[in-house]
C-alpha positions in Angstrom: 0.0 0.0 0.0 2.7 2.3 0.7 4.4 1.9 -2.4 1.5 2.5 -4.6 0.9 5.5 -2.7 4.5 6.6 -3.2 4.4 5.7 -7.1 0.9 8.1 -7.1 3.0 10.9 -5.6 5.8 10.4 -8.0 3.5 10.6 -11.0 1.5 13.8 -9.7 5.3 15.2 -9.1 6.3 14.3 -13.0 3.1 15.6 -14.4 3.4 18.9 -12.7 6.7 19.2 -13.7 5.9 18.3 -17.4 3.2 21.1 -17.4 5.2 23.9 -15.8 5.5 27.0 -18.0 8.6 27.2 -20.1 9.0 30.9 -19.4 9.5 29.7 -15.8 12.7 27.9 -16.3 16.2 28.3 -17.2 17.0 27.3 -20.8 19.9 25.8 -21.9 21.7 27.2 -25.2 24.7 26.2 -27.0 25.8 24.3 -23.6 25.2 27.6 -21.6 22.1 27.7 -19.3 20.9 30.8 -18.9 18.8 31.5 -15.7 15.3 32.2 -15.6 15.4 35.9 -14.3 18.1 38.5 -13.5 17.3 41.8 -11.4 16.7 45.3 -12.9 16.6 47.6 -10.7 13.7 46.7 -8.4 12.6 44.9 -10.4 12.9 41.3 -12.2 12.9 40.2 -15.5 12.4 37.5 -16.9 13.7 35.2 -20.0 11.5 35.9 -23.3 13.8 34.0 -26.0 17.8 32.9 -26.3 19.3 31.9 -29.5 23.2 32.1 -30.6 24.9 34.5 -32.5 26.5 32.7 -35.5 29.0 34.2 -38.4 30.6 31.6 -41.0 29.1 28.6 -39.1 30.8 29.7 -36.1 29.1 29.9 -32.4 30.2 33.3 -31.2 28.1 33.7 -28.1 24.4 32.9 -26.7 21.9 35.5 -26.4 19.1 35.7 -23.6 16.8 38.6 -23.8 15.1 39.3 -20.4 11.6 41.4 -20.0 8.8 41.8 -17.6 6.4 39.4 -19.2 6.9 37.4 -22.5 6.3 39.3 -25.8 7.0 39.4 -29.3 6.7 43.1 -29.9 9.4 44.9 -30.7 7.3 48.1 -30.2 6.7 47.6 -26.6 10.3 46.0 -25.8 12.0 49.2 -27.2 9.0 51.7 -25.7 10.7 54.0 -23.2 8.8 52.5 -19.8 9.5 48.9 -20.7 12.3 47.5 -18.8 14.7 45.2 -20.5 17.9 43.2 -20.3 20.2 41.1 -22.2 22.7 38.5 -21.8 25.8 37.7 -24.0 27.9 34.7 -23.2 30.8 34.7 -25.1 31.4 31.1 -26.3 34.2 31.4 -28.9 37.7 32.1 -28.2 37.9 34.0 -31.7 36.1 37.4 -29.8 38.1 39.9 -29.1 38.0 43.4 -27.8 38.6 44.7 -31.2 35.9 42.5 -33.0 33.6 43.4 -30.4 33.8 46.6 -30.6 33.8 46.3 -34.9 30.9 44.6 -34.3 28.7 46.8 -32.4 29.7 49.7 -34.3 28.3 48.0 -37.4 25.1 46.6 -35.1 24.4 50.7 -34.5 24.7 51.7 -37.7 22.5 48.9 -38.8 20.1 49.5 -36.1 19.5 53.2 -36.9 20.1 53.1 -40.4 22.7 55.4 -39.9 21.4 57.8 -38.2 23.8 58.0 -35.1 24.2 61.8 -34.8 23.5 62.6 -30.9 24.6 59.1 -30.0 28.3 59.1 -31.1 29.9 60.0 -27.2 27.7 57.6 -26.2 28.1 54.9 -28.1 31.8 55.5 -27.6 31.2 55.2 -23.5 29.3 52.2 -24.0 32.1 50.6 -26.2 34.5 51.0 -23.8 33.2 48.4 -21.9 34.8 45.8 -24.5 38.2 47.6 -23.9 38.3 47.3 -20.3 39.9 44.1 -20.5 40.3 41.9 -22.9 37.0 39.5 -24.0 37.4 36.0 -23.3 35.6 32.9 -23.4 33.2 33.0 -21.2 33.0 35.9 -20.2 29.4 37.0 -19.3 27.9 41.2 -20.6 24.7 42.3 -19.1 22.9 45.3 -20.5 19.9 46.1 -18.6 17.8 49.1 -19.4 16.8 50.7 -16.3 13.8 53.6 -17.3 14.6 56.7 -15.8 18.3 56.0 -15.3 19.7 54.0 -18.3 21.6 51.4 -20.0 23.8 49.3 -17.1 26.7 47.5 -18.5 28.0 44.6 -16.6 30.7 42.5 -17.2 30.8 38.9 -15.3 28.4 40.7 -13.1 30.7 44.0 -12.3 28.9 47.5 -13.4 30.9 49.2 -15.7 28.7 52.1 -17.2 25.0 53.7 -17.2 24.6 55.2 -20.4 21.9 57.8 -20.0 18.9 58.0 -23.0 15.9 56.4 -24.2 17.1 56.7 -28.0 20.2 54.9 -26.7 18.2 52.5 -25.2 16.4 51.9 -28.6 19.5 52.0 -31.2 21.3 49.2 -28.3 18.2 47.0 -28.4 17.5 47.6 -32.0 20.9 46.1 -32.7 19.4 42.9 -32.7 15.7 43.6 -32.9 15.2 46.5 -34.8 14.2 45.7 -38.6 17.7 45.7 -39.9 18.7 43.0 -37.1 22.4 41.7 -36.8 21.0 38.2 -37.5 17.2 37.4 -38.3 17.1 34.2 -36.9 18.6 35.1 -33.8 16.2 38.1 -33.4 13.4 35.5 -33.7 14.1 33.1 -31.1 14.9 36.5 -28.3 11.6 37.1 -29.3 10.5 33.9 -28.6 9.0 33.3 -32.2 
């Protein structure tokens, strides 16, 4: 008797378990797990979508983007009250500072169609966070949109920079969501598509 009663709990267990919402759990990409919130501000977010960056076959790092609740808009992710965070985990030795930094100067100018002017300084600041030391594998970048205070950059959990600005916010994000995304495929799975 006690055994069948021990096999029922362990069923009820596994069912529950199966039937648990994916958004609630930490997802595994490209052998990195990626946890299933990180703070902003006072607040958490949580993760909406992770995918990996990939350039000549090559894994360069996994992406997790991190909101209040799961969507697929692009328009409310990059409105001005919506927090939002993601995380890079560098998984190739072949990043370095100086690709990095190549890199996101080419994801801005894609993301705002070159439109840049007011955002040069800053983009500057926020690339100097590659520079600090040099990238290796991996290495772990938070960037968490705070509203009312900005961009945080993290490295392997260390602030680095707040980079002030709502259009900042947008021409960061946009980088890989805006229309002109550094890779489509990747953009859709952040988004959870």
């Amino acid at each position: 008797m006690k055994r069948i009663s021990f096999l029922r709990k362990m069923v009820v267990m596994l069912l529950c378990c199966t039937f648990l919402p994916v958004s609630s759990m930490a997802m595994k990409v490209g052998g990195v797990v990626l946890p299933e919130s990180i703070p902003c501000g006072k607040k958490v977010l949580y993760l909406n979508g992770a995918g990996i960056r990939k350039k000549f076959f090559l894994s360069l790092y996994v992406a997790g983007l991190y909101l209040p609740h799961r969507t697929s808009s692009v328009q409310e992710i990059l409105s001005p009250d919506t927090p939002v965070a993601l995380r890079l985990c560098i998984v190739s030795r072949l990043i370095s500072s100086h690709n990095m930094e190549k890199a996101t100067r080419e994801g801005f100018e894609k993301s705002t169609h070159g439109h840049l002017k007011g955002l040069e300084k800053r983009i500057d600041d926020f690339i100097s966070v590659f520079k600090c030391e040099p990238i290796k594998r991996g290495d772990v970048f938070d960037l968490v949109y705070v509203p009312g205070k900005g961009v945080e950059a993290y490295k392997n959990g260390k602030m680095l920079k707040v980079i002030e600005g709502v259009d900042f916010k947008q021409a960061l994000f946009g980088i890989w969501l805006s229309d002109n995304p550094v890779q489509k495929d990747l953009k859709e799975k952040l988004l959870g598509r």
